[in-house]
Backbone as CSV, one residue per row, in Angstrom:
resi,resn,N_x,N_y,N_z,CA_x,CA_y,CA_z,C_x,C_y,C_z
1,UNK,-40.287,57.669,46.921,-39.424,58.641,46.258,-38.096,57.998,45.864
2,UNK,-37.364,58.320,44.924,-36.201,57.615,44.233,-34.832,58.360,44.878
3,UNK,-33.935,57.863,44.745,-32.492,58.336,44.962,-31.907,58.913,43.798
4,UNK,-31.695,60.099,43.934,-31.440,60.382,41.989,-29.824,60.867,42.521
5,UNK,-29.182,60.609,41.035,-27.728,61.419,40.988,-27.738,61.915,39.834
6,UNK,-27.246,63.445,40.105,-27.636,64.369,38.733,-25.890,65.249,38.640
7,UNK,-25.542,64.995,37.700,-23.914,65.172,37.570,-24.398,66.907,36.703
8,UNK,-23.018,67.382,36.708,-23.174,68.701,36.820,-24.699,69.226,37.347
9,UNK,-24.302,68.882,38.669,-25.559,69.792,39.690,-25.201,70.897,39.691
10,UNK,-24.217,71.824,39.712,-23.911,73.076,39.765,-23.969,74.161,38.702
11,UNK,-24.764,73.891,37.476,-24.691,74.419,36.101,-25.967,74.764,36.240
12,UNK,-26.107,75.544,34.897,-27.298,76.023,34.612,-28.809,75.668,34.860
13,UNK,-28.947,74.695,34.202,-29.739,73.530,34.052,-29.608,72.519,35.631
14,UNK,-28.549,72.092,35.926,-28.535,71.226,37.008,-29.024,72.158,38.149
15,UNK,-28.378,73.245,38.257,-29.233,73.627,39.790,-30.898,73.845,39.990
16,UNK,-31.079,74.216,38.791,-32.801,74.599,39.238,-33.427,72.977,38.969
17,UNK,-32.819,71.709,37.935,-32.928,70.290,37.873,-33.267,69.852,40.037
18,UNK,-32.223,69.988,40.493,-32.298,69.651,41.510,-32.885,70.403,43.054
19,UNK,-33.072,71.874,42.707,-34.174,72.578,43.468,-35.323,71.596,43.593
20,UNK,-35.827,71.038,42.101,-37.243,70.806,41.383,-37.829,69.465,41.930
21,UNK,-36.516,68.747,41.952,-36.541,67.117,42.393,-36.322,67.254,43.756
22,UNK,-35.789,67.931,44.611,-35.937,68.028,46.340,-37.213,68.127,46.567
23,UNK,-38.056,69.488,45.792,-39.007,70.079,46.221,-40.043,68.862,46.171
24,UNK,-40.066,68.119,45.604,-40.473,66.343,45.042,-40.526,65.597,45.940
25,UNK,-39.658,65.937,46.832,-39.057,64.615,47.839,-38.266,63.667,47.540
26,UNK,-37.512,64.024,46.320,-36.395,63.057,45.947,-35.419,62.921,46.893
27,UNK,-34.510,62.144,46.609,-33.483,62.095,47.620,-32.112,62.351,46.388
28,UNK,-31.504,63.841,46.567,-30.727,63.714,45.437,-28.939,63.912,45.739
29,UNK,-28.710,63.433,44.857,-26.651,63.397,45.381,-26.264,64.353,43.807
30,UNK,-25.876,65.337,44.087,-25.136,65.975,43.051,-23.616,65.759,43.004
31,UNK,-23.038,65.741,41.435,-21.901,65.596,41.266,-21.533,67.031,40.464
32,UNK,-20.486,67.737,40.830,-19.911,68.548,39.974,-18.020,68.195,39.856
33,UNK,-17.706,69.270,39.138,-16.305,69.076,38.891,-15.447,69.124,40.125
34,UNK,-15.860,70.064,41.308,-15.079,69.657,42.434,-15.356,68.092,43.424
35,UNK,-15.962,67.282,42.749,-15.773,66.263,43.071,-15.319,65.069,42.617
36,UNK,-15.198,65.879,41.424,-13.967,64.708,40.390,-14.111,65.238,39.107
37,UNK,-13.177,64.504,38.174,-13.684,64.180,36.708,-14.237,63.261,36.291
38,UNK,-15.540,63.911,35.580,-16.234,62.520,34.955,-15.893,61.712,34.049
39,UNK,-14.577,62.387,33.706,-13.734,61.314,32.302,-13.211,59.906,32.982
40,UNK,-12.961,60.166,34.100,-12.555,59.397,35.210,-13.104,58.606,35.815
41,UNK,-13.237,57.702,35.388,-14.505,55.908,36.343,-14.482,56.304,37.588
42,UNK,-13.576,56.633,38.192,-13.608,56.589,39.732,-14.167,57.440,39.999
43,UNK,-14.181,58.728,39.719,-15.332,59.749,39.919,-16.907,58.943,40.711
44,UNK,-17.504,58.435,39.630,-18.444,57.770,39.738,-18.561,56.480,40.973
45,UNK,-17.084,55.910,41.240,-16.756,54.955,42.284,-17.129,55.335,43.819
46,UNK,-17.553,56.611,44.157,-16.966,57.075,45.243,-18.530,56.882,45.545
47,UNK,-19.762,57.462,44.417,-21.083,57.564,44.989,-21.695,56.366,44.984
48,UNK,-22.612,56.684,45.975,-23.051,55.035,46.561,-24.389,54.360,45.652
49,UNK,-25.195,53.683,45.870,-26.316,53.334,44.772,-27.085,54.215,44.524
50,UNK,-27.723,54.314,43.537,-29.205,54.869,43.362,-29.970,54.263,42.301
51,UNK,-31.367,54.884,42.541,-31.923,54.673,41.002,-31.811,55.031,39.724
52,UNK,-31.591,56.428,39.623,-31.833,57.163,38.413,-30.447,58.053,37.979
53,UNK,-29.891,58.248,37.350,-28.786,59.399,36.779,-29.544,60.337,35.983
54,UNK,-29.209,61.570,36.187,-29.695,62.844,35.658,-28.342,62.840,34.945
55,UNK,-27.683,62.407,33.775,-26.427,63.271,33.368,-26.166,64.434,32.514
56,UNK,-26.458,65.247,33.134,-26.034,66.692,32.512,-24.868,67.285,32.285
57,UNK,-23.791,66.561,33.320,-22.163,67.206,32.932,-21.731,67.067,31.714
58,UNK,-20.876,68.117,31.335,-20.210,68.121,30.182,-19.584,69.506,29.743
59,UNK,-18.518,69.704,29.054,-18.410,71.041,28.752,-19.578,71.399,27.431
60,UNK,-19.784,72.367,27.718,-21.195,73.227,26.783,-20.361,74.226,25.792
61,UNK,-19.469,75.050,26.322,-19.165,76.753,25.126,-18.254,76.172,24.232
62,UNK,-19.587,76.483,22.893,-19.616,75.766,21.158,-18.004,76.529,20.904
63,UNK,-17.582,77.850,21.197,-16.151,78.261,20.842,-15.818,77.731,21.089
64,UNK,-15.201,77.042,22.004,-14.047,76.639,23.214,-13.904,75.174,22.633
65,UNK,-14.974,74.723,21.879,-15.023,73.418,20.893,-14.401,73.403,19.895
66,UNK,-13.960,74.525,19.599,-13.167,74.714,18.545,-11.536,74.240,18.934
67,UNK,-11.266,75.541,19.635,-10.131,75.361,20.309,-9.663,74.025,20.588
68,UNK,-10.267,72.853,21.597,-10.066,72.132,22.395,-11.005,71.159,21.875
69,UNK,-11.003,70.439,20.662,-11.936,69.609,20.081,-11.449,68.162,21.675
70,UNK,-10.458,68.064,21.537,-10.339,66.626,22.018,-10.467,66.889,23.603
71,UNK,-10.434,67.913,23.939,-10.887,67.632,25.636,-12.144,67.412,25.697
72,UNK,-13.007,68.611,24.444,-14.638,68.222,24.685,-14.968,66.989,24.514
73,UNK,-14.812,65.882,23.686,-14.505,64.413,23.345,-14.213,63.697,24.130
74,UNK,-13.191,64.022,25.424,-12.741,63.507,26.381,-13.979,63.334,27.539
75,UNK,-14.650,64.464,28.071,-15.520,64.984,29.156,-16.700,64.702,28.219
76,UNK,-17.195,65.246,26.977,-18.701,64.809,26.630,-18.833,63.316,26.662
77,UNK,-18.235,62.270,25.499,-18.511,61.136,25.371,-17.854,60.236,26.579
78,UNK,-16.051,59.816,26.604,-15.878,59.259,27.839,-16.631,59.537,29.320
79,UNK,-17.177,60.719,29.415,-17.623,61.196,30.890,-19.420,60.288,30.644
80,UNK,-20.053,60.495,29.551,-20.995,59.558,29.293,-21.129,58.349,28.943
81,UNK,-20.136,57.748,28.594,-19.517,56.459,28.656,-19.597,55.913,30.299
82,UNK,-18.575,56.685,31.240,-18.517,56.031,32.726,-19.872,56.032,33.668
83,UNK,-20.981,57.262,33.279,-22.389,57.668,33.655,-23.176,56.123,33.189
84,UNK,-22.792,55.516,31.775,-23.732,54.868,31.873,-23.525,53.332,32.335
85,UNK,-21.724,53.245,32.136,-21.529,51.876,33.011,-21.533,52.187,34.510
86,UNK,-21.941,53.240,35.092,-22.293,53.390,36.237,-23.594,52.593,36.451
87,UNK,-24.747,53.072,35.863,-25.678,52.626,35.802,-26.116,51.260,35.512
88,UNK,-25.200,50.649,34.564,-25.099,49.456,34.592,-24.562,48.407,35.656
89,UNK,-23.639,48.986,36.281,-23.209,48.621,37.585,-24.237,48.386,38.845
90,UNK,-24.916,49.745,38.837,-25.942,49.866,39.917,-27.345,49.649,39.623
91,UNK,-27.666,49.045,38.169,-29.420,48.584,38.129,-29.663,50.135,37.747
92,UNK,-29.620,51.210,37.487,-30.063,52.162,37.311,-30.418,52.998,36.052
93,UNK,-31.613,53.532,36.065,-31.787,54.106,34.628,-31.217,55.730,34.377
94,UNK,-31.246,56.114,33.042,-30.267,57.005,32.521,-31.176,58.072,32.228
95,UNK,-30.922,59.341,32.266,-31.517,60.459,31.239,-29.971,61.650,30.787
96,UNK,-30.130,61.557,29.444,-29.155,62.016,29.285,-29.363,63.375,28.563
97,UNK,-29.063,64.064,28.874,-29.484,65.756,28.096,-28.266,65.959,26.857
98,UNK,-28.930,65.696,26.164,-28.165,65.996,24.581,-28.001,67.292,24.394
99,UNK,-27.767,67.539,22.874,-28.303,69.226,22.399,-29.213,69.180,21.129
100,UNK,-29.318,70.257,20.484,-29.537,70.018,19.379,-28.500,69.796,18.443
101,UNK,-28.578,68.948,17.187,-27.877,68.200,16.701,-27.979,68.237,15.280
102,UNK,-28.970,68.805,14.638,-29.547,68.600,13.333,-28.861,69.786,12.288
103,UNK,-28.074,70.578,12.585,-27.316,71.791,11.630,-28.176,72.426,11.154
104,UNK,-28.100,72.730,9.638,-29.444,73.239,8.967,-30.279,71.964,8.581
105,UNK,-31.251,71.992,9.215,-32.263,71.076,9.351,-32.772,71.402,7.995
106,UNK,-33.251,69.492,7.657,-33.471,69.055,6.131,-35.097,69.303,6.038
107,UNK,-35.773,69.910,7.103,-37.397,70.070,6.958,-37.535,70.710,8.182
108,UNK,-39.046,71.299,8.046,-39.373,71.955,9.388,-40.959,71.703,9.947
109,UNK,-41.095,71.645,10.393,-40.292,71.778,12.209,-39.536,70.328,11.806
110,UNK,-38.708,70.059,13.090,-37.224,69.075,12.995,-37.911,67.989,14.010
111,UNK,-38.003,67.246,13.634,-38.283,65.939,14.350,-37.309,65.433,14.440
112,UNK,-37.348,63.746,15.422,-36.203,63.151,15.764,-35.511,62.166,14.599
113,UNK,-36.726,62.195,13.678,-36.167,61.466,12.286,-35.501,62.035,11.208
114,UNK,-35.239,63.430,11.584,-34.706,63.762,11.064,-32.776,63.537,10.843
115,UNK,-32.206,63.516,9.870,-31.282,62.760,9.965,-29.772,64.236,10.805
116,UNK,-29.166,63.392,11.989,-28.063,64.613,12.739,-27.298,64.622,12.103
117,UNK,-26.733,66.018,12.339,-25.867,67.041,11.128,-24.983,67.669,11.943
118,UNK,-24.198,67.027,13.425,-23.274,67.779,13.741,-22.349,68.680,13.137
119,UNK,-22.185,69.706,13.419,-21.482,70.764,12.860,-20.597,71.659,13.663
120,UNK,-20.812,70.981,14.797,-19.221,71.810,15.665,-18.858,70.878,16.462
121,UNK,-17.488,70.611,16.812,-17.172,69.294,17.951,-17.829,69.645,18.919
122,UNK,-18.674,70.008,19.705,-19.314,70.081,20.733,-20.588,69.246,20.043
123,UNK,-21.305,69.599,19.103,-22.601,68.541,18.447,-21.454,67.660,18.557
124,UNK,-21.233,67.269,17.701,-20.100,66.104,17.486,-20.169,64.906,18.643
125,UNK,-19.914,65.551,19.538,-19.259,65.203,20.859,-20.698,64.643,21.878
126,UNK,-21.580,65.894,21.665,-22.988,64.978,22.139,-23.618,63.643,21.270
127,UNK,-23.645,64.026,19.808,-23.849,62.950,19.070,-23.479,61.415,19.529
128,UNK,-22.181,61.499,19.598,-21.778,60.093,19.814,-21.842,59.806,21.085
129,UNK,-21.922,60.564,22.211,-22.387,60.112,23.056,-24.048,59.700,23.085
130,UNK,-24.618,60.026,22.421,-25.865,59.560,22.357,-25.178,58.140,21.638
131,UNK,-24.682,57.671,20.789,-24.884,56.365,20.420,-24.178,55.684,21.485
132,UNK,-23.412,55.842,22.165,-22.923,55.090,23.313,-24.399,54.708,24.105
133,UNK,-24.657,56.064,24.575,-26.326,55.741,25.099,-27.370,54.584,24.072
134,UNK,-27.447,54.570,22.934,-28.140,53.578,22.692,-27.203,52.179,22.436
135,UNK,-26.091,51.730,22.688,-25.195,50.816,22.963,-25.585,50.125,24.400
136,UNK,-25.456,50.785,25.113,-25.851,50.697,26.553,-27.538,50.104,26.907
137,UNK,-28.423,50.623,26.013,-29.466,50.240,25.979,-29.295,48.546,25.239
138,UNK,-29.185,48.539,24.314,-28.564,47.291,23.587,-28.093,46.429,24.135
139,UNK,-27.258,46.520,24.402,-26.438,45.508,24.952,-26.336,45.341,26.196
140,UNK,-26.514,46.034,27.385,-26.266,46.247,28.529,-27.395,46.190,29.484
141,UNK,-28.924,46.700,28.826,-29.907,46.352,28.816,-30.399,47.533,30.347
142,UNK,-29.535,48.577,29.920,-29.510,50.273,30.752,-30.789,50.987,30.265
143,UNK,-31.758,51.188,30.724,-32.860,52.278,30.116,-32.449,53.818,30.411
144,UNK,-32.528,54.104,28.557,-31.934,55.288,28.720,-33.270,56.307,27.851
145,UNK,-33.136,57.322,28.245,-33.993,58.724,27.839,-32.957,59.878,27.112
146,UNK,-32.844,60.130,26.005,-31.915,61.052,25.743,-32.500,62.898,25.023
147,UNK,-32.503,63.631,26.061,-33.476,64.733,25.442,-32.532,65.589,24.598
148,UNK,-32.783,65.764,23.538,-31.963,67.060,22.898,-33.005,68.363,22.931
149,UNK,-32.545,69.284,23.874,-33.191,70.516,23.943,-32.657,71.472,22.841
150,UNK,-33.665,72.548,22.192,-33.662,73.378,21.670,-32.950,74.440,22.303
151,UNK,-33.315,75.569,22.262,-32.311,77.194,22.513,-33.195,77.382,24.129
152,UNK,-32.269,76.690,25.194,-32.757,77.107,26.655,-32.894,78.770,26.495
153,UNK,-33.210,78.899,27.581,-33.033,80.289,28.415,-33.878,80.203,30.017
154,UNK,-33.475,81.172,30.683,-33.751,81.466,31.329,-33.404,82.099,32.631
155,UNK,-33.580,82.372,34.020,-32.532,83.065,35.197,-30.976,82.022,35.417
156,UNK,-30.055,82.568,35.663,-28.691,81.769,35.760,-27.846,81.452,34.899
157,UNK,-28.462,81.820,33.303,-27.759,81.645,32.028,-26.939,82.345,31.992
158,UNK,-25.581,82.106,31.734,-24.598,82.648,31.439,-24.436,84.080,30.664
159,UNK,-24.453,85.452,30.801,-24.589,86.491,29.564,-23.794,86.801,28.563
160,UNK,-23.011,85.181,28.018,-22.831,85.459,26.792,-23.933,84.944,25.513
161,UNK,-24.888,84.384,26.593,-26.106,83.578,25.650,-26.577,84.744,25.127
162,UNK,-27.072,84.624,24.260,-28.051,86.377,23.116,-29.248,86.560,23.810
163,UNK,-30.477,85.915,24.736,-31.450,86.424,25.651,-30.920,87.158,26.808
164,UNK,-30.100,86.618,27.668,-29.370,86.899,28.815,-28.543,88.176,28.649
165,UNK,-27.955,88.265,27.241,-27.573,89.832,27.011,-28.246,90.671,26.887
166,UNK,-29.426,90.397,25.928,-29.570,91.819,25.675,-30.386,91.920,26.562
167,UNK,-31.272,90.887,27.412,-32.179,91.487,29.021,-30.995,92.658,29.434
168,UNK,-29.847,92.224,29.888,-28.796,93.204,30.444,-28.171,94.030,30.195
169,UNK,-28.408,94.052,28.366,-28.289,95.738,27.688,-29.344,96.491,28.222
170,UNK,-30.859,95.891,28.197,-31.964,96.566,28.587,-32.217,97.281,29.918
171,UNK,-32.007,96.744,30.948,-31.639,96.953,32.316,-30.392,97.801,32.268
172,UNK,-29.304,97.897,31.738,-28.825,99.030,31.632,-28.808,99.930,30.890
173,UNK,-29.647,99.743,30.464,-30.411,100.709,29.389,-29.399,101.810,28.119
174,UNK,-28.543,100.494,27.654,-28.131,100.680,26.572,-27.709,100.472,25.613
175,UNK,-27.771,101.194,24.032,-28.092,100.188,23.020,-27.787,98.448,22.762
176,UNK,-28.724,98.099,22.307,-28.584,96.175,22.263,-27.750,96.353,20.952
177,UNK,-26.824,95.868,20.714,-25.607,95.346,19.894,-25.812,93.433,19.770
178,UNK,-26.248,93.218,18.287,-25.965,92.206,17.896,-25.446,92.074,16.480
179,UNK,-24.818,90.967,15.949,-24.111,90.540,15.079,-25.151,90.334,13.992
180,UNK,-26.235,89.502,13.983,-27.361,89.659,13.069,-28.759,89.524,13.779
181,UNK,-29.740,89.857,12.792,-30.990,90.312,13.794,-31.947,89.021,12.433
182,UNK,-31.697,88.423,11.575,-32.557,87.717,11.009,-32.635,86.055,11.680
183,UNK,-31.459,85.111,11.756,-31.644,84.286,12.268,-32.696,84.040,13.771
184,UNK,-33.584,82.635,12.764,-34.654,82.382,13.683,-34.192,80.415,14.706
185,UNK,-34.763,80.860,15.820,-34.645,79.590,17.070,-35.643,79.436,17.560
186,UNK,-36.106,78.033,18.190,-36.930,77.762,18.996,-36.180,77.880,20.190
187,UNK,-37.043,78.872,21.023,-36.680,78.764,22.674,-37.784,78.587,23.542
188,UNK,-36.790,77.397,24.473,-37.321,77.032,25.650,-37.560,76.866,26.885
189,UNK,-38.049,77.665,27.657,-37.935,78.324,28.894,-37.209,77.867,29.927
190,UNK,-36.265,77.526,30.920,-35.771,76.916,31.613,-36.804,75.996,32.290
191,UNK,-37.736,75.901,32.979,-38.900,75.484,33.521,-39.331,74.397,32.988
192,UNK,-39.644,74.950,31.778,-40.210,73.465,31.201,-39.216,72.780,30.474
193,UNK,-38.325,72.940,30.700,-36.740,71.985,30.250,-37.035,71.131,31.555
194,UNK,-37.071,71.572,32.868,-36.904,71.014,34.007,-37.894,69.835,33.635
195,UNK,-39.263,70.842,33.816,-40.717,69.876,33.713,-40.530,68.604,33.005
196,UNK,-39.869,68.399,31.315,-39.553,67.442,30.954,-38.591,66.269,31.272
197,UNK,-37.287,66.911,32.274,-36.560,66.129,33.203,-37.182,65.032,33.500
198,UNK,-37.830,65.844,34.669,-38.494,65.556,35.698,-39.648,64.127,35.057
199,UNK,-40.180,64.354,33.698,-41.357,62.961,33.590,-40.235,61.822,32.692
200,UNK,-38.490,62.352,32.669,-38.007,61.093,32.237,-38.125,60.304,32.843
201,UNK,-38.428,60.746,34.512,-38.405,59.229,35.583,-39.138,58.061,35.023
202,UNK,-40.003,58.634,34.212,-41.525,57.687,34.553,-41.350,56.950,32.671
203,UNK,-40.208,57.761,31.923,-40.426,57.062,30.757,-40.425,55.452,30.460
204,UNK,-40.953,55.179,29.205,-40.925,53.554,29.219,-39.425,53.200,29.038
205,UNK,-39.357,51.730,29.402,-37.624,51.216,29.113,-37.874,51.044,28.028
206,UNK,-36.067,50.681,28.297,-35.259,50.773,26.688,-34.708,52.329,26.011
207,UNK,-34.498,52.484,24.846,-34.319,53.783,24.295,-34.979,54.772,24.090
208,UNK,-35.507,55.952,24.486,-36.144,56.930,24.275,-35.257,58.367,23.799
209,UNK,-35.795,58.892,22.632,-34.943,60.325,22.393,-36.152,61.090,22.052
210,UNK,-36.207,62.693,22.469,-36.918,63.365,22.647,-36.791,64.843,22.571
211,UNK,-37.012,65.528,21.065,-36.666,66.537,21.331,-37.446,67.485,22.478
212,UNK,-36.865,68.486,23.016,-37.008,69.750,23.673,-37.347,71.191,23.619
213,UNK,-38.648,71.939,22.828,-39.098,72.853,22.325,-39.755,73.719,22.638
214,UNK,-40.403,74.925,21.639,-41.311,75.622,21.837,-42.423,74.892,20.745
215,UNK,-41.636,74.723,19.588,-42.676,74.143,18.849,-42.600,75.663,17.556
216,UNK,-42.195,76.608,17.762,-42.517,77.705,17.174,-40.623,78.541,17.087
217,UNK,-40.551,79.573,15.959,-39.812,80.038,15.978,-39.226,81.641,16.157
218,UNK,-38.469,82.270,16.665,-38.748,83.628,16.494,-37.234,84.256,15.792
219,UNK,-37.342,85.379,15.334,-35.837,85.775,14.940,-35.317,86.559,16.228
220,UNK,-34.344,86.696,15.973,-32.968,88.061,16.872,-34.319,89.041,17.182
221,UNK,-34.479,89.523,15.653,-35.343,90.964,15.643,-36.608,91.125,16.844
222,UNK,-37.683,89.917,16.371,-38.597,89.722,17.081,-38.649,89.504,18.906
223,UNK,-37.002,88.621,19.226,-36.964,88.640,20.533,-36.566,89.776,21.180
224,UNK,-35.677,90.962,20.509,-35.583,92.420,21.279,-36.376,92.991,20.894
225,UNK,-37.799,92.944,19.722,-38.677,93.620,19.953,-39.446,93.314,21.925
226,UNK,-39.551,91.845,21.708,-40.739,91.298,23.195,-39.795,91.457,24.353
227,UNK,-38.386,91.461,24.470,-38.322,91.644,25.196,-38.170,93.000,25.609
228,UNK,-37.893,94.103,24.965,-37.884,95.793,25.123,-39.581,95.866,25.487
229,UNK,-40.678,95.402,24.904,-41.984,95.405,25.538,-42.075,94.884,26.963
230,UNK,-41.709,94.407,27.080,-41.889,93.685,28.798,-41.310,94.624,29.436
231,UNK,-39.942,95.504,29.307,-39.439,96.199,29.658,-39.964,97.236,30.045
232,UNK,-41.006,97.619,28.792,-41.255,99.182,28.571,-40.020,99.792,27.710
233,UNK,-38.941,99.700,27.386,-37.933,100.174,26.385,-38.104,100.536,24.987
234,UNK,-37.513,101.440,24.572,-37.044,101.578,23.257,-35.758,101.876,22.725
235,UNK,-35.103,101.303,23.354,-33.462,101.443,23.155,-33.085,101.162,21.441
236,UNK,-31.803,102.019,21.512,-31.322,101.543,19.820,-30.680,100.092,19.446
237,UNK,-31.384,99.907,18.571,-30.677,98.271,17.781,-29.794,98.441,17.270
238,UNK,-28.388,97.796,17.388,-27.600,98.014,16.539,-26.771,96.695,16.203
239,UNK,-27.407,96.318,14.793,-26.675,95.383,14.088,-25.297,95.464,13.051
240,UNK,-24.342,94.277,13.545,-23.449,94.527,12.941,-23.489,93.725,11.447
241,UNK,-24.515,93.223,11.138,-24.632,92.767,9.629,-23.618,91.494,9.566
242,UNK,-23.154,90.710,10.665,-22.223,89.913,10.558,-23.049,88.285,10.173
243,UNK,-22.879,87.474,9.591,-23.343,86.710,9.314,-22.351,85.436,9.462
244,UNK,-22.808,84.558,10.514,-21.872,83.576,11.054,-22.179,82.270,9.727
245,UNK,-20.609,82.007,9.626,-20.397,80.569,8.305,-21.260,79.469,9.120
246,UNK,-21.940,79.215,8.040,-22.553,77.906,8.279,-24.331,78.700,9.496
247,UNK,-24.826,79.405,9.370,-25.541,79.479,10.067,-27.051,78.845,9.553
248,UNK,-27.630,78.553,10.462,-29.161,78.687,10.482,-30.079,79.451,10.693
249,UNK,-30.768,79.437,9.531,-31.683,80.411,9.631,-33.320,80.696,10.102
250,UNK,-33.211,79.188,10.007,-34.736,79.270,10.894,-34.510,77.334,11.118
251,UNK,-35.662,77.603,12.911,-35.031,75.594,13.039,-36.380,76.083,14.210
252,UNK,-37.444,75.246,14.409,-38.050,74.763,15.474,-38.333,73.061,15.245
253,UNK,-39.046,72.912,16.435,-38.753,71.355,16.645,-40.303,70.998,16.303
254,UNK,-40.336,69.532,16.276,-41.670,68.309,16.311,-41.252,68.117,17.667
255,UNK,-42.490,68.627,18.503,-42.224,68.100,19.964,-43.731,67.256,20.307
256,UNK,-43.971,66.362,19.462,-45.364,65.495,19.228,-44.336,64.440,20.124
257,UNK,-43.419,63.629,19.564,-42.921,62.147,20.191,-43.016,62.971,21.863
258,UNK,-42.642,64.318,22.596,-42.509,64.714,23.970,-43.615,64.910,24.465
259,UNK,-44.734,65.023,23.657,-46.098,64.930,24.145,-46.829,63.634,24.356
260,UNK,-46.167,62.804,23.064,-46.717,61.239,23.694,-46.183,60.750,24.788
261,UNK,-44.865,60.750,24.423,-43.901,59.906,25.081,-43.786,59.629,26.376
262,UNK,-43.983,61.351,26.764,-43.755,61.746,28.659,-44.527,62.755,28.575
263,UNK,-45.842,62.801,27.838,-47.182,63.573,28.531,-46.713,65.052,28.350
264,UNK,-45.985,65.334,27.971,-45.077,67.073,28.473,-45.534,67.557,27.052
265,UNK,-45.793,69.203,27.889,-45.823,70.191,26.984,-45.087,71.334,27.362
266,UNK,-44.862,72.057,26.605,-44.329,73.471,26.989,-45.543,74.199,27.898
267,UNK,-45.384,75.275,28.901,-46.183,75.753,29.580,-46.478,77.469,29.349
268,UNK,-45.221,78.024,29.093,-44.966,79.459,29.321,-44.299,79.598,27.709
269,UNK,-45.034,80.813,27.375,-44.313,81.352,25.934,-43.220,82.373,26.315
270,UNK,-42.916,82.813,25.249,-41.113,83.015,25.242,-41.685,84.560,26.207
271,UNK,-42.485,85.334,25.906,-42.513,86.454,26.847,-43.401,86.393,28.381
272,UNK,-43.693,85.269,28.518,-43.829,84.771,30.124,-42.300,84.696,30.285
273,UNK,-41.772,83.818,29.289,-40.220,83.577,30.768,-40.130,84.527,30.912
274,UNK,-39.424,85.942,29.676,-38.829,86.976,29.455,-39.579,87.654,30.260
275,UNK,-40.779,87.464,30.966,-41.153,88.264,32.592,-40.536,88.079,33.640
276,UNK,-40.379,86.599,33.091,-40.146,86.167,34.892,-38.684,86.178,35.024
277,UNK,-37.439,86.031,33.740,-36.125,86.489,33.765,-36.115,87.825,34.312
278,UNK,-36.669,88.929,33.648,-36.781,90.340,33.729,-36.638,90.284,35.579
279,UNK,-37.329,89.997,35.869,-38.177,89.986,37.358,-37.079,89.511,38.292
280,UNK,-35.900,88.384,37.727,-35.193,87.544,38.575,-34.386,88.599,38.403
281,UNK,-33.566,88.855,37.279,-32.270,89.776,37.048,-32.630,91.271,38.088
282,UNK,-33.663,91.879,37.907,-34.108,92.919,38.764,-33.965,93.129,40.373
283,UNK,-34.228,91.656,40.732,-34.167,91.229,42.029,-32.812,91.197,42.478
284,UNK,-31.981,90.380,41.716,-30.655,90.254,41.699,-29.669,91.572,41.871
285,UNK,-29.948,92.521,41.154,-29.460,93.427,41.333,-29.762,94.966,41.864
C-alpha cells in the first residue's frame, strides 16, 4: 500500500478522496488550510516523504474569481507549483485535479484536443497550472496525471451548486427558483470522480490529462424534472429568464482517452446519484 498526501483533504472532493483510499489501506496524510498555505513552500516542508500527491487544494468559487483574480493565481498556480517541486524533492508522482477548461467548446462531445478557452480567472488559474504540471513532467522528470472533471455533484456539495439547491428546495418543498432552465452540462457523480482518483495511482509515467464525465448531457429543465421524480414532487418552476454573458449551452465530454488510459468508466447515472444524494440529505436532517 502507498503513502499518499492529498492537500485540501477537508473539501468536497478531498474528504470522500480520502474515506476511499483508507478504506484501501492506504496510508494517507491530509493537508488543509489549517495547516498552512500552499502558496507557501514550507507548508509542504513540514510533511514527511511519500509516494503519491493527490493535489486538490485550491480556491474553487468562479465569483470570488472575479473579485480576487490575483489571490486565486496566488493559491491555484503558485500552491501547484510548490505540490509539484514537492514531489520532485521526494521521488513522488502527481495527480492533479483540474476543471473544466474549454468555454464554449469548439465541437461536441469535448475531448482533450480540444483547444482551452479559459474564461474566468479561476479556468485561467487552473489552466496554467496545468502547464506548470507538464513543465514538471519535462524537465523535472515528475509523473504527473491531470484530470479536468466535468459538473461534480454529489452529498457535501456546497448549496450554492444548482443540484444541491434545488434537492433542498425539494425537501423543503418549495418552489425551485432558477435563473435559466435551458443550459445543458455533463454531470458527474461524486463516486466516480473518486473511482477515477483512485486508478491515477496506477497511470503510466510522464504526462497524462484526462477528462472527467458522464459522457452525456442534460439541461436545468431536465435535471428538476429527475430530480422532483425521485422525490415524488411536483413543485412550481420558476424561472427567472436570466441568461448569464458568455454562457454555455450545451458541453459533454470524450471520456474514451479515461477509458483507455485508467480503465475507468462512469458507474451511476445522474438519477442513481440524485437517489443516493436524496437519501444522504434526508438522513442528515
Amino acid at each position: 500500500m502507498a503513502k499518499l498526501l492529498v492537500t485540501g483533504s477537508d473539501g468536497f472532493i478531498g474528504r470522500a478522496l480520502c474515506q476511499n483510499l483508507r478504506a484501501r489501506g492506504h496510508d494517507v496524510v491530509g493537508l488543509t488550510r489549517h495547516e498552512g498555505d500552499i502558496a507557501d513552500a514550507a507548508t509542504f516542508d513540514r510533511v514527511g516523504a511519500v509516494d503519491h500527491v493527490m493535489h486538490l487544494a485550491g480556491r474553487t468559487y468562479v465569483p470570488d474569481s472575479w473579485k480576487d483574480p490575483a489571490g486565486f493565481h496566488n493559491t491555484n498556480i503558485l500552491g501547484t507549483a510548490n505540490a509539484l517541486d514537492f514531489c520532485r524533492t521526494r521521488g513522488a508522482r502527481c495527480t492533479y485535479v483540474s476543471s473544466y477548461l474549454y468555454g464554449v467548446p469548439e465541437r461536441l462531445p469535448v475531448s482533450e484536443t480540444c483547444t482551452p478557452r479559459p474564461n474566468t480567472p479561476y479556468a485561467l488559474s487552473k489552466f496554467l497550472a496545468e502547464q506548470i504540471c507538464a513543465f514538471y513532467v519535462e524537465h523535472h522528470g515528475v509523473d504527473v496525471t491531470a484530470i479536468r472533471p466535468f459538473n461534480v455533484f454529489g452529498p457535501g456539495q456546497k448549496p450554492h451548486f444548482l443540484i444541491p439547491q434545488i434537492i433542498l428546495d425539494v425537501i423543503a418543498q418549495r418552489p425551485i427558483r432558477v435563473k435559466d432552465l435551458a443550459p445543458r452540462r455533463d454531470y458527474v457523480y461524486l463516486d466516480d470522480l473518486i473511482d477515477a482518483l483512485v486508478k491515477t495511482l496506477d497511470a503510466p509515467a510522464g504526462y497524462n490529462l484526462c477528462n472527467i464525465g458522464s459522457g452525456v448531457s442534460l439541461s436545468v429543465s431536465e435535471s428538476i424534472d429527475i430530480i422532483q421524480s425521485v422525490a415524488g414532487s411536483n413543485l412550481q418552476v420558476v424561472c427567472d429568464g436570466v441568461v448569464r454573458p458568455n454562457e454555455i449551452n450545451d458541453v459533454y465530454a470524450d471520456i474514451s482517452r479515461a477509458r483507455s488510459l485508467l480503465d475507468w468508466s462512469p458507474r451511476l447515472s445522474f438519477r442513481e446519484g440524485i437517489e443516493r444524494m436524496m437519501l444522504e440529505y434526508r438522513r442528515s436532517q
